[in-house]
MDAnalysis code that builds the backbone (N, CA, C; Angstrom):
import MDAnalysis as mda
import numpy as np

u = mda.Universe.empty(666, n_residues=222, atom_resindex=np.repeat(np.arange(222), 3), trajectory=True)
u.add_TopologyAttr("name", ["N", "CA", "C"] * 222)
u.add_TopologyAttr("resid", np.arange(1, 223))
u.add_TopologyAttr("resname", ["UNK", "UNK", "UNK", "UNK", "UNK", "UNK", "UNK", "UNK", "UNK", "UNK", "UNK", "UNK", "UNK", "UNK", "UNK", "UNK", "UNK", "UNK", "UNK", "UNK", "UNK", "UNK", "UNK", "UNK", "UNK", "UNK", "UNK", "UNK", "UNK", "UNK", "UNK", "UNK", "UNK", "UNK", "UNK", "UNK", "UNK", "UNK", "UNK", "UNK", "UNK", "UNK", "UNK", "UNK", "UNK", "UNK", "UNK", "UNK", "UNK", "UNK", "UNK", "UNK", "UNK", "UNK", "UNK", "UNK", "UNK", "UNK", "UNK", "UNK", "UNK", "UNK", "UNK", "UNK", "UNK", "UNK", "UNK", "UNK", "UNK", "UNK", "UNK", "UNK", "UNK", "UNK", "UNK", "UNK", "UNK", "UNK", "UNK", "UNK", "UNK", "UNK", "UNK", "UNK", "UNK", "UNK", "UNK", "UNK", "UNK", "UNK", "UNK", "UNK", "UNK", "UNK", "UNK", "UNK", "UNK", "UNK", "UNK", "UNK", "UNK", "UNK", "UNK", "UNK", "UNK", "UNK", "UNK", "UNK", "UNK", "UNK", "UNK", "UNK", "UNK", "UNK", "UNK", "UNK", "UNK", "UNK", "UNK", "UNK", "UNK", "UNK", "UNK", "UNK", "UNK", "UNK", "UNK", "UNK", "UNK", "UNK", "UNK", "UNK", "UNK", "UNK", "UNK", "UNK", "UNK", "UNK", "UNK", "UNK", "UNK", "UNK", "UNK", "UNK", "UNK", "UNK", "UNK", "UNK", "UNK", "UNK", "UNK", "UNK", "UNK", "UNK", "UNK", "UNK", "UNK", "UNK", "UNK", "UNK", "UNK", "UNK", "UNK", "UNK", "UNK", "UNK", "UNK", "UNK", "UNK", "UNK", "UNK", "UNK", "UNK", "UNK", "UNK", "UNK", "UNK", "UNK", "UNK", "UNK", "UNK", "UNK", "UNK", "UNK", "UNK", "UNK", "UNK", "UNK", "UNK", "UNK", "UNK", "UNK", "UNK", "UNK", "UNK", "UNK", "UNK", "UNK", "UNK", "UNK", "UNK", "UNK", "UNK", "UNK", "UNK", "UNK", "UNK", "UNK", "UNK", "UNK", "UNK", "UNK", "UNK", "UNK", "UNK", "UNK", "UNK", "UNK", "UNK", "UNK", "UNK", "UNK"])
u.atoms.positions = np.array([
    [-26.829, 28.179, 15.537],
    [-26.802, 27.429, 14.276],
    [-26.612, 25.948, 14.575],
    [-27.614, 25.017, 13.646],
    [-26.925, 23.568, 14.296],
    [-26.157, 23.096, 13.310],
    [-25.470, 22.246, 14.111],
    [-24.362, 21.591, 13.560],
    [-24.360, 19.946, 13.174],
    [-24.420, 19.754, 11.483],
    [-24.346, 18.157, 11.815],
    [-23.093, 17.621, 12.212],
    [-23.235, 16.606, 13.132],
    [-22.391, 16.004, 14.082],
    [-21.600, 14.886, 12.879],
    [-22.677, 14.822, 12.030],
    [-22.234, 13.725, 10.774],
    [-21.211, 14.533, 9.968],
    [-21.750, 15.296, 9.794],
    [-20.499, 15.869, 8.982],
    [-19.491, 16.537, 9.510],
    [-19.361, 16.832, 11.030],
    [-17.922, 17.306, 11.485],
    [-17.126, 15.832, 11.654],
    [-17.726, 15.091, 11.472],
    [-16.714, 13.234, 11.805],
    [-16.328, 13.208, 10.787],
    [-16.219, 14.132, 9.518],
    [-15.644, 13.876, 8.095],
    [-14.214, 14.548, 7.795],
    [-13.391, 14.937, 8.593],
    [-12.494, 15.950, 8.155],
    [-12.302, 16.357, 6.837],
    [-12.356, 17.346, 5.954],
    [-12.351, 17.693, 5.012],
    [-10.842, 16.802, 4.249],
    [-10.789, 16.424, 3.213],
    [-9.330, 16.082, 2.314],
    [-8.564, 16.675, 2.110],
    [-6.931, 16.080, 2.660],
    [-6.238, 16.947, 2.518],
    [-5.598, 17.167, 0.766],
    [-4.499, 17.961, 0.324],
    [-4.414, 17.952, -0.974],
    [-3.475, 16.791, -1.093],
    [-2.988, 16.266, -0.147],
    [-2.316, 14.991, -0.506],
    [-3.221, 13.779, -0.494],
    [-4.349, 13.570, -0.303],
    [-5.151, 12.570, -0.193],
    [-5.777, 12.564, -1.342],
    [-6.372, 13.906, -2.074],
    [-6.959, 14.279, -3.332],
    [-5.982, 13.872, -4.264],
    [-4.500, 14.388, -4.203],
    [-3.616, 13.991, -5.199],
    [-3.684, 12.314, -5.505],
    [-3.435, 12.141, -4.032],
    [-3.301, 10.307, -4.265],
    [-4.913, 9.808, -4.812],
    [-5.895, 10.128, -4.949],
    [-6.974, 9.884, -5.313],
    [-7.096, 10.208, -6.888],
    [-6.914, 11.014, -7.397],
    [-6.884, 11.570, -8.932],
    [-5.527, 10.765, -9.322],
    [-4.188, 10.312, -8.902],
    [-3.004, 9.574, -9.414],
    [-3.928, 8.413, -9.447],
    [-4.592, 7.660, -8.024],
    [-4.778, 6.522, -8.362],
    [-5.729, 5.913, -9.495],
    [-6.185, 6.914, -9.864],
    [-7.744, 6.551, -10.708],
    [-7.599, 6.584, -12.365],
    [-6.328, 7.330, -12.181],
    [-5.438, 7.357, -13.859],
    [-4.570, 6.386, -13.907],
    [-4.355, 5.738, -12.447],
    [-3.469, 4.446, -13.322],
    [-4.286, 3.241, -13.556],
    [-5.230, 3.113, -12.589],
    [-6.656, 2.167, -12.293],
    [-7.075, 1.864, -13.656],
    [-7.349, 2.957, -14.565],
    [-8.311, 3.418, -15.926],
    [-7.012, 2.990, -17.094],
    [-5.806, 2.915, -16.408],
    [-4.672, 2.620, -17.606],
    [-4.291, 4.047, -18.441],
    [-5.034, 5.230, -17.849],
    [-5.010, 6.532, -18.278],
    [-3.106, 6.432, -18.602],
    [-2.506, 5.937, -17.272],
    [-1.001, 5.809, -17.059],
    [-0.986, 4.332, -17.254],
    [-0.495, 3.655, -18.139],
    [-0.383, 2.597, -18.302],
    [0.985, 2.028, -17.405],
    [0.846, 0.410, -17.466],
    [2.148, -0.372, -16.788],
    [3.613, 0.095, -17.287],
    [4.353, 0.610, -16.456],
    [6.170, 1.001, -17.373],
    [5.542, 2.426, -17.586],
    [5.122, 2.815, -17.328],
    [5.355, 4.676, -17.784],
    [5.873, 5.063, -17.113],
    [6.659, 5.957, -17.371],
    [7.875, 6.876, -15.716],
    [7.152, 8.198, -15.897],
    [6.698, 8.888, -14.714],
    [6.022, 10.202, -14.451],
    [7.276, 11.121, -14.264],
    [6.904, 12.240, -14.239],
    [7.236, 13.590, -13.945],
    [7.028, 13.979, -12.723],
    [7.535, 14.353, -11.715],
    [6.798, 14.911, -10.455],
    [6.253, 16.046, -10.378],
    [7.186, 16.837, -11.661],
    [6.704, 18.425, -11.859],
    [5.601, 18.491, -12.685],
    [5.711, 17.696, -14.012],
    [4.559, 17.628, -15.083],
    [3.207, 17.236, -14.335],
    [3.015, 15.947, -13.160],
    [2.101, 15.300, -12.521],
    [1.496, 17.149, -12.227],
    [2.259, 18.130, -11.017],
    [1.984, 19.008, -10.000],
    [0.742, 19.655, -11.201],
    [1.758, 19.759, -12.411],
    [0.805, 20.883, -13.174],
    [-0.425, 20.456, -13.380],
    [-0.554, 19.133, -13.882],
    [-1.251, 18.168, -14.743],
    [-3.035, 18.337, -13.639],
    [-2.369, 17.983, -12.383],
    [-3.088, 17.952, -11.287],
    [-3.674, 18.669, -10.630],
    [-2.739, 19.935, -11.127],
    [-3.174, 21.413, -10.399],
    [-3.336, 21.508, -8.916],
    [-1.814, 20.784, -8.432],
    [-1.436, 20.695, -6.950],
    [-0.243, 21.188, -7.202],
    [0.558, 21.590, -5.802],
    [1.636, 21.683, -5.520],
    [2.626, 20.337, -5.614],
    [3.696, 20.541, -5.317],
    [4.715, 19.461, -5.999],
    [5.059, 18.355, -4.311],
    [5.013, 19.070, -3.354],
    [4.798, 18.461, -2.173],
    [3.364, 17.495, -2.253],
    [2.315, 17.918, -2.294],
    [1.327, 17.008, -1.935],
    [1.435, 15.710, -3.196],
    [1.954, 16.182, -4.274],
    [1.877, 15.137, -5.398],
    [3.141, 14.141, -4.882],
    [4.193, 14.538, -4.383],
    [5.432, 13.904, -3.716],
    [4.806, 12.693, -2.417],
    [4.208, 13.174, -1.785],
    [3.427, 12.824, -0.595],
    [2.684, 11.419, -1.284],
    [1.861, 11.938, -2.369],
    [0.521, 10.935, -3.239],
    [1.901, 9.665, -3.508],
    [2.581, 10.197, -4.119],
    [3.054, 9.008, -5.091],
    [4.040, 8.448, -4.153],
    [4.514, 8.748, -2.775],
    [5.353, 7.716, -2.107],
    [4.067, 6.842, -1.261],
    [2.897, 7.324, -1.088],
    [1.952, 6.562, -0.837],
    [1.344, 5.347, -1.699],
    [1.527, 5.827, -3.141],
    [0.724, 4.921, -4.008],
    [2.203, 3.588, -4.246],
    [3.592, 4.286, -4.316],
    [4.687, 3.025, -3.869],
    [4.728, 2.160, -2.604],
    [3.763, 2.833, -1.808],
    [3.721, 1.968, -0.738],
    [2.068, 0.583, -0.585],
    [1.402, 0.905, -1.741],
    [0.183, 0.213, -2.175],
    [0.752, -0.262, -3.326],
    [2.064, -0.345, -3.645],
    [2.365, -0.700, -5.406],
    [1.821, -0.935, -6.548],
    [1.609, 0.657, -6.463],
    [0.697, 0.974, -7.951],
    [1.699, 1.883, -8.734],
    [3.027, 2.494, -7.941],
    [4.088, 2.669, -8.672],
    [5.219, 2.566, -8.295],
    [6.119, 2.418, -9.055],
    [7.670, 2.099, -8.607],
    [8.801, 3.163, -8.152],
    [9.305, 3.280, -7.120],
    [9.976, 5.173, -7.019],
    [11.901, 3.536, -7.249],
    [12.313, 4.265, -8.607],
    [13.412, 3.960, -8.832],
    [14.826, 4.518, -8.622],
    [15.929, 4.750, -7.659],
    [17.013, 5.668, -7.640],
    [17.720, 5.697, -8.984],
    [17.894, 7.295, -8.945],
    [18.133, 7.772, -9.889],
    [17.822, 7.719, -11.370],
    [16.677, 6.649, -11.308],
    [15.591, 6.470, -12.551],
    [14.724, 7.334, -12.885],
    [13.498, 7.252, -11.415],
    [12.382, 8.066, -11.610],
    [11.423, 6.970, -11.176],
    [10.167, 7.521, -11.207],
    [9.349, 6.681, -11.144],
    [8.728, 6.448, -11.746],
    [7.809, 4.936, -12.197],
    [7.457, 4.370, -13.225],
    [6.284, 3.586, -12.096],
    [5.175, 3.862, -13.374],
    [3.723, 2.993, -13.062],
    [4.851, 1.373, -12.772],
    [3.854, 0.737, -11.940],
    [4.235, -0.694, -11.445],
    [3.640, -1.610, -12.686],
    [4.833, -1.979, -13.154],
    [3.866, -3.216, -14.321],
    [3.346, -4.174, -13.676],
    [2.748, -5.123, -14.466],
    [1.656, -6.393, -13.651],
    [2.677, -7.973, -14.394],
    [3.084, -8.210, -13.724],
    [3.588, -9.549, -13.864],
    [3.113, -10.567, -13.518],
    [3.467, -11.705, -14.218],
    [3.114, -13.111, -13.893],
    [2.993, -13.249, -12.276],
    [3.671, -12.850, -11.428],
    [4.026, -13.291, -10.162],
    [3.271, -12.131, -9.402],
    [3.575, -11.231, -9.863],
    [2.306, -9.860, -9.210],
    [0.780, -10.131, -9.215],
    [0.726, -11.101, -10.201],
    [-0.562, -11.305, -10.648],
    [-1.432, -12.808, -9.482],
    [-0.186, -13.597, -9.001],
    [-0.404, -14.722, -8.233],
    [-0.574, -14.065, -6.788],
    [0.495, -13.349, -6.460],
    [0.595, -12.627, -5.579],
    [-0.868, -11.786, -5.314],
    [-1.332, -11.666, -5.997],
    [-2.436, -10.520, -6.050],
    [-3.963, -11.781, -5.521],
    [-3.758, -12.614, -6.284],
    [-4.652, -13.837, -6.227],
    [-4.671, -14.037, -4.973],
    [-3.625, -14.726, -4.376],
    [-2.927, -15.143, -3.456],
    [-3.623, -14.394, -1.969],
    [-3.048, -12.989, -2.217],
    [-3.860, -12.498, -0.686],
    [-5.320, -12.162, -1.042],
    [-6.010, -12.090, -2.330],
    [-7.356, -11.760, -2.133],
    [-7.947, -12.751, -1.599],
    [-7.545, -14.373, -1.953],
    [-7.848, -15.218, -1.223],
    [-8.190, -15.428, 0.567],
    [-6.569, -15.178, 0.671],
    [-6.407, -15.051, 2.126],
    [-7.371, -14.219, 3.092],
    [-8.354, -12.768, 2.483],
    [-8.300, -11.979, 2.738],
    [-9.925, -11.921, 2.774],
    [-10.493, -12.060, 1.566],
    [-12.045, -12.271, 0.595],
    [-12.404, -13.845, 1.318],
    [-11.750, -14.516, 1.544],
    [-12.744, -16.009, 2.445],
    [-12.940, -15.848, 3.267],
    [-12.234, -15.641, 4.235],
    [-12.687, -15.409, 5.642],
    [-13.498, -13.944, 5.584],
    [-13.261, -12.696, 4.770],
    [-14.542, -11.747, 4.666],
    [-15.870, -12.646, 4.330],
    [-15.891, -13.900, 3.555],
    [-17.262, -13.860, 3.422],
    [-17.800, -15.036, 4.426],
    [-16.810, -15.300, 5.034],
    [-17.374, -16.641, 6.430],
    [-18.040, -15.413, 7.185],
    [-17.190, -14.589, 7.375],
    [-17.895, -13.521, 8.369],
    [-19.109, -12.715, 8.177],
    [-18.925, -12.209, 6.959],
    [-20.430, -11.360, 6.148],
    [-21.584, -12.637, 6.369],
    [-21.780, -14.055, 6.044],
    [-22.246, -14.830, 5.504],
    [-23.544, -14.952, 7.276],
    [-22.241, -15.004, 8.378],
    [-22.921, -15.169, 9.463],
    [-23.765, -14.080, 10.020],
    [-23.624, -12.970, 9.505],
    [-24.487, -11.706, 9.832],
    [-25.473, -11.306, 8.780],
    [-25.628, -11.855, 7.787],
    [-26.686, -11.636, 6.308],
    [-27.683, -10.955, 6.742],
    [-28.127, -10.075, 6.153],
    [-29.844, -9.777, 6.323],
    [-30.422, -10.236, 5.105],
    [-31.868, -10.449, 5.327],
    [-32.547, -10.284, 4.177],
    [-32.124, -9.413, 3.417],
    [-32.050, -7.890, 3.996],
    [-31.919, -6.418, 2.990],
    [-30.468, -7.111, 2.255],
    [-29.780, -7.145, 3.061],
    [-28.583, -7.711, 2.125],
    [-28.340, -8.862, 1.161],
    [-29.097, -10.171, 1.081],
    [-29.070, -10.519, -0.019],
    [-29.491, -9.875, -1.126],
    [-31.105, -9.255, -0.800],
    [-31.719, -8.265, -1.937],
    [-30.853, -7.760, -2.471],
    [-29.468, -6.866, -2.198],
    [-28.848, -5.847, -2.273],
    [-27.582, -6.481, -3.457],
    [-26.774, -7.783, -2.670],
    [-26.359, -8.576, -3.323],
    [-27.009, -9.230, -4.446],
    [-28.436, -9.840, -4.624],
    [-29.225, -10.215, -5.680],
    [-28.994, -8.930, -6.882],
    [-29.190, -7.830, -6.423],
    [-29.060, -6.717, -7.529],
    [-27.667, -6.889, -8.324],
    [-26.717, -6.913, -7.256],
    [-25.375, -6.587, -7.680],
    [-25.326, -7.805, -9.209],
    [-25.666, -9.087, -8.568],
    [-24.570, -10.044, -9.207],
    [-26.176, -9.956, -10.621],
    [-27.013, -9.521, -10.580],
    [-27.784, -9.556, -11.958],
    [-27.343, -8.495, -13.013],
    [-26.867, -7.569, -12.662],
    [-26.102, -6.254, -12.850],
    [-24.789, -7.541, -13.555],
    [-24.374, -8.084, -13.089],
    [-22.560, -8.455, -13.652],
    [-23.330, -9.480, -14.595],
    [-24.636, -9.988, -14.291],
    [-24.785, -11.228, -15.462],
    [-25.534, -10.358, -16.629],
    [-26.285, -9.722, -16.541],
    [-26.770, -9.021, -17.733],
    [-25.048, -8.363, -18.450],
    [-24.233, -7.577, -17.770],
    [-23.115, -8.089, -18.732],
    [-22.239, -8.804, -19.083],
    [-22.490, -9.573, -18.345],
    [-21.942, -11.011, -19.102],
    [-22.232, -11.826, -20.588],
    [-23.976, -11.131, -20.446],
    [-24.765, -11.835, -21.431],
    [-24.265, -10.743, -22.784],
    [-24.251, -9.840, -22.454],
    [-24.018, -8.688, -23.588],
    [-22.528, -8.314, -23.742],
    [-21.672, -9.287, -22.912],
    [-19.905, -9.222, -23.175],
    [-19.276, -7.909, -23.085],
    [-19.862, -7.299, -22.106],
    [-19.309, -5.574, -22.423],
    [-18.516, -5.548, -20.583],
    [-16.908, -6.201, -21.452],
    [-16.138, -5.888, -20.000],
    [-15.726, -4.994, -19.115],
    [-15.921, -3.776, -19.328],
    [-15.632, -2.986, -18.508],
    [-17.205, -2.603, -17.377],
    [-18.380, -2.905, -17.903],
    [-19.465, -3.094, -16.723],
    [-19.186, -4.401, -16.305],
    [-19.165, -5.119, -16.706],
    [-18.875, -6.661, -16.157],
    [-17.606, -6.371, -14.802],
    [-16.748, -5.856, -15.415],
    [-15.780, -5.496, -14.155],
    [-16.007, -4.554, -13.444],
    [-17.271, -3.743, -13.405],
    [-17.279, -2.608, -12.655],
    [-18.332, -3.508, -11.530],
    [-19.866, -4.452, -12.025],
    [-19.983, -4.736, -11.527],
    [-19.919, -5.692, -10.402],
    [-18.793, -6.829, -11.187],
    [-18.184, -7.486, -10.168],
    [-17.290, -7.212, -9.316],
    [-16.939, -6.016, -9.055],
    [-16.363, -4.913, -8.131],
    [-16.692, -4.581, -7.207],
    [-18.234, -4.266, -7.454],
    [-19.241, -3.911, -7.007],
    [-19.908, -5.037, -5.674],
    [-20.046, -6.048, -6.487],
    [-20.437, -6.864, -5.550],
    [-19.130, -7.490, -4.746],
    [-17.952, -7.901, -4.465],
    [-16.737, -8.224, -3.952],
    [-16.530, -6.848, -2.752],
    [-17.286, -5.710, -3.665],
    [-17.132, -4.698, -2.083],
    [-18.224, -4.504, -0.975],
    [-19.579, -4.884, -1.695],
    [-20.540, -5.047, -0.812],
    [-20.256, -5.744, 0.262],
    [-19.704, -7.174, -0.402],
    [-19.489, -8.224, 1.040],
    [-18.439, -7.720, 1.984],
    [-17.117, -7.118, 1.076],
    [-16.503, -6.815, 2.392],
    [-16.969, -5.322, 3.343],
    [-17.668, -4.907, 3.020],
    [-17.750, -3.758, 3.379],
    [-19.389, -3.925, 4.560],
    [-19.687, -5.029, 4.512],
    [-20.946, -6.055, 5.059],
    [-20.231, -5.924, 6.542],
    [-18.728, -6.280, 6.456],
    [-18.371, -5.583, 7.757],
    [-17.476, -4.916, 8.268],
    [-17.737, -4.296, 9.385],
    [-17.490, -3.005, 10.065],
    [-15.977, -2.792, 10.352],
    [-15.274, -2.972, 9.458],
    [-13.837, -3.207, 10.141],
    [-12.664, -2.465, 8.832],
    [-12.627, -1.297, 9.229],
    [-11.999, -0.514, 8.471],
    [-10.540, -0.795, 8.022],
    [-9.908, -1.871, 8.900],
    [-8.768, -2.431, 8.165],
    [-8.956, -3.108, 7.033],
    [-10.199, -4.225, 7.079],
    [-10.500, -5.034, 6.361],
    [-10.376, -4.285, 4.802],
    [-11.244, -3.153, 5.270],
    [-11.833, -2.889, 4.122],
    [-10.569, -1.964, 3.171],
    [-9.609, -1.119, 4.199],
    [-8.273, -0.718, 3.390],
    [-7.952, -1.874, 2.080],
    [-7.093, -3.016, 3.300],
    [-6.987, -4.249, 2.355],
    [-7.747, -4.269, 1.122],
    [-8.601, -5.402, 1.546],
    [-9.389, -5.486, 0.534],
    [-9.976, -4.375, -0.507],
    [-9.744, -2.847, 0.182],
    [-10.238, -2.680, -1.405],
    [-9.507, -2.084, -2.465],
    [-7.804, -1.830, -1.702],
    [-6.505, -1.455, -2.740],
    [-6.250, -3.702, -3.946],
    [-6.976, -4.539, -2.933],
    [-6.980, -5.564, -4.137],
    [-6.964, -5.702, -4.814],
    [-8.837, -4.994, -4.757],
    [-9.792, -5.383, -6.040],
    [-9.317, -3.761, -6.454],
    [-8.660, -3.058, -6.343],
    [-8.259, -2.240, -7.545],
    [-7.053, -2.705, -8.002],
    [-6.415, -3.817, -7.806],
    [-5.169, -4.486, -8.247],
    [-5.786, -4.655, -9.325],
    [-6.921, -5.546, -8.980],
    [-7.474, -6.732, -9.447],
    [-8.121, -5.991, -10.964],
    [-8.824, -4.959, -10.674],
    [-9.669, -3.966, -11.576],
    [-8.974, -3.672, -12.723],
    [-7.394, -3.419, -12.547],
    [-6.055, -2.820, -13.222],
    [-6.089, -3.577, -14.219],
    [-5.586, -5.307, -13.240],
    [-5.172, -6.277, -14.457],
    [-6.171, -6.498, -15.350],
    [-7.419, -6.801, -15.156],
    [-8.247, -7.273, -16.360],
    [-8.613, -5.928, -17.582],
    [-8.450, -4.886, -16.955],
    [-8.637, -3.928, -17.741],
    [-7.580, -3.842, -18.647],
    [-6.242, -4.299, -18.157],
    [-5.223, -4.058, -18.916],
    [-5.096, -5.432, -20.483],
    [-6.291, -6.664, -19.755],
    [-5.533, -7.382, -20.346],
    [-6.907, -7.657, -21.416],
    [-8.131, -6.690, -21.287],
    [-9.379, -6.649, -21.836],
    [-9.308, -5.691, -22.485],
    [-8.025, -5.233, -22.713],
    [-8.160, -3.571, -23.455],
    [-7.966, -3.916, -24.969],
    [-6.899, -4.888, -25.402],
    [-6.635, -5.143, -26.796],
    [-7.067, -6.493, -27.282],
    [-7.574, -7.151, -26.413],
    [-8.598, -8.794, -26.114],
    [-10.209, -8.959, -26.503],
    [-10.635, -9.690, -27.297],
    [-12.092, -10.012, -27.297],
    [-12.365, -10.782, -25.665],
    [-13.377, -10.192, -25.109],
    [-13.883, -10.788, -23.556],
    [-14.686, -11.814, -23.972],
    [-14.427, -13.576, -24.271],
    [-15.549, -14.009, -23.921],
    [-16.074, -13.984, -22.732],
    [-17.179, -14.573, -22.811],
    [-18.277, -15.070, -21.734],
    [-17.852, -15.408, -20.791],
    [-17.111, -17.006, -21.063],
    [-16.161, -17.689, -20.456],
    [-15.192, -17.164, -19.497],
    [-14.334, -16.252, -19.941],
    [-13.497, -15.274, -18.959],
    [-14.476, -14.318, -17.838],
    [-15.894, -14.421, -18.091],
    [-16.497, -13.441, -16.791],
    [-17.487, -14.477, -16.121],
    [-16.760, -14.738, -14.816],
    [-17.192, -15.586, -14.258],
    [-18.562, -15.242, -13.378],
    [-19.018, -16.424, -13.121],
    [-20.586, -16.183, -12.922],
    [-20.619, -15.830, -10.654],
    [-21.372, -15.144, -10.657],
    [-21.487, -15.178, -8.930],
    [-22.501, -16.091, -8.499],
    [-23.212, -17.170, -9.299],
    [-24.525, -17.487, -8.824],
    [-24.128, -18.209, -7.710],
    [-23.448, -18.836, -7.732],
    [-22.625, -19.994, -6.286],
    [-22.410, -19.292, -5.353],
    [-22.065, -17.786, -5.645],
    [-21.392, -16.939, -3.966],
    [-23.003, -16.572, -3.888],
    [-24.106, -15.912, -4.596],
    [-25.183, -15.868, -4.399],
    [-25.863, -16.513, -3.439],
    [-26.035, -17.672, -3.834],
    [-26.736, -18.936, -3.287],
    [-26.291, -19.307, -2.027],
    [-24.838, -19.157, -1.690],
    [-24.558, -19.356, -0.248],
    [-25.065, -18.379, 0.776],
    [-24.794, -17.285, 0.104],
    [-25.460, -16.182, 1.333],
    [-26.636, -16.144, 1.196],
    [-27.689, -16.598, 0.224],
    [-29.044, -16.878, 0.574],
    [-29.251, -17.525, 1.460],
    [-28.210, -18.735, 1.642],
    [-28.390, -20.082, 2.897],
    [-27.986, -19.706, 3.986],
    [-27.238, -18.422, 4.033],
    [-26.653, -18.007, 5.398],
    [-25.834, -18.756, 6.039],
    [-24.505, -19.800, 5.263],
    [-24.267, -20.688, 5.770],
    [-22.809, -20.166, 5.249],
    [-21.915, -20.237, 6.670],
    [-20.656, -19.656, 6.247],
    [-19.676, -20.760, 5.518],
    [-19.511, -21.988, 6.246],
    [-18.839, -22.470, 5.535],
    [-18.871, -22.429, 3.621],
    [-20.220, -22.604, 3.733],
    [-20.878, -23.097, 1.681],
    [-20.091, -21.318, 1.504],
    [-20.493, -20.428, 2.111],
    [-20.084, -18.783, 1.024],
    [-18.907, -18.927, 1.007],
    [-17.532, -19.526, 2.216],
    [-16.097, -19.290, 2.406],
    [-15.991, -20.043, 1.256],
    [-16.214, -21.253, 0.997],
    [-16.303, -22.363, -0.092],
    [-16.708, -21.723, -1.274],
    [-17.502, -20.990, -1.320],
    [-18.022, -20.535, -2.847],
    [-16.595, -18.921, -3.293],
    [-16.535, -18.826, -2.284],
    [-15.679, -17.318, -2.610],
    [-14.227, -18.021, -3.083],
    [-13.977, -19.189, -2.164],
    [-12.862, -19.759, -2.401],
    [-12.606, -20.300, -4.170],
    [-13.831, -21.102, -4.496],
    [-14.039, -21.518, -5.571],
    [-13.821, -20.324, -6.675],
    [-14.521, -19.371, -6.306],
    [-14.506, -18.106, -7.476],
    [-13.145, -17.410, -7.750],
    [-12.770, -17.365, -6.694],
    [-11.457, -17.165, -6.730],
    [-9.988, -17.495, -7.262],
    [-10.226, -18.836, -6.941],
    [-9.409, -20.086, -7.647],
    [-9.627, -20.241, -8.931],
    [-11.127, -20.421, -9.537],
    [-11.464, -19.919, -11.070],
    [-10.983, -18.924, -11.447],
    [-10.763, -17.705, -10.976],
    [-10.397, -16.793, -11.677],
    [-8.553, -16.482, -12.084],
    [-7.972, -17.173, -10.962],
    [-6.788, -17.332, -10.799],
    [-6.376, -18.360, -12.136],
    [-7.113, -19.300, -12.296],
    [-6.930, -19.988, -13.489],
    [-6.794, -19.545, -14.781],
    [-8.082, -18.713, -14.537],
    [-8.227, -18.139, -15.686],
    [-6.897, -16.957, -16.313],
    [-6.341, -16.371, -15.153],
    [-5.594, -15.419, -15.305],
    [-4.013, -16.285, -15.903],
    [-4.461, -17.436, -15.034],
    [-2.670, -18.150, -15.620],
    [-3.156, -18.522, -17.123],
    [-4.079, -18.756, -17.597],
    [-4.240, -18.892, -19.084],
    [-3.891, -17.853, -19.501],
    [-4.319, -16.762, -19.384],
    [-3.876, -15.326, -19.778],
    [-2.961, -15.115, -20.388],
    [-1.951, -15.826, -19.331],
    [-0.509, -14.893, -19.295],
    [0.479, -15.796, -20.250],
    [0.004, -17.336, -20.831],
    [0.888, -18.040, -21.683],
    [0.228, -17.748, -22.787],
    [-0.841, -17.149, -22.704],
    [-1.081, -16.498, -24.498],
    [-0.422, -15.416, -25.029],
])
């Protein structure tokens, strides 16, 4: 019988990896909103895991702080604060510029094409104000680039971020009219990796970034 070699390099998921995957995607969605305190037993049922692997999930997801394990409290979804929110800015920066100095110097053709799709995808909803594609696709494209390269730390990082990142606007687009204005445009990170020129993309990611950070401190005094 043959064997793909591709798929024995996959180890199957364990039930603590599945748990932490189904926890993370209900707090992501706001399913579990900011300040909710869970159950560990209610989660097991909810989940249709054992109470170990859900134990396992959620000291993992406190260690990505997406929830809070409190003594003798319980644990509670991680709210998003003013300073969580800088903080969050803060290393995507650190983290997303130098990803795109690096992506920028290895570009293919196929990969702008690929990128060209992404960021027309986030402007067609931009044009039609419907934030939750707008944030799916600018997600979308922020993971292409990092994922442009081969470096599986990178990509841990960076992509528990942009689900920081995914959290807050969802949270703060949920009871909010989205203008236009608040969904910022990629044509500048576009245009650099057309030029293949790392400094202009580190510069353009930097820029987008910093815009958006702005935008978020407006946010938070309304």
């Amino acid at each position: 019988m043959k064997v793909d070699l591709k798929e024995r390099s996959q180890p199957a998921k364990s039930n603590s990896d599945c748990a932490y995957e189904k926890l993370l995607a209900l707090i992501v969605d706001l399913t579990f909103a900011p300040g909710t305190f869970l159950n560990e037993q209610a989660l097991a049922a909810q989940l249709s895991f054992g109470r170990t692997p859900v134990r396992e999930a959620l000291a993992r997801l406190s260690r990505d702080r997406f929830v809070s394990i409190l003594p003798r409290r319980g644990i509670v979804i991680a709210p998003l604060t003013f300073d969580d929110v800088l903080d969050m800015f803060e290393a995507r920066e650190t983290i997303e510029c130098g990803i795109a100095f690096i992506a920028a110097a290895h570009v293919t053709d196929s990969d702008v094409e690929v990128l060209k799709g992404l960021v027309t995808a986030a402007d067609q909803a931009r044009r039609v104000l419907d934030p939750e594609k707008f944030l799916m696709a600018d997600m979308a494209v922020h993971n292409f680039l990092v994922h442009m390269i081969r470096n599986p730390i990178l990509h841990e990082a960076a992509d528990r971020l942009l689900l920081h990142n995914l959290r807050f606007w969802r949270l703060y687009w949920r009871d909010r009219p989205a203008p236009i204005e608040s969904m910022l445009s990629h044509a500048n990170l576009l245009s650099a990796f057309e030029s293949g020129d790392s400094q202009t993309a580190e510069k353009a990611m930097r820029e987008h970034l910093e815009a958006s950070c702005r935008l978020a401190t407006l946010l938070f005094d309304r």
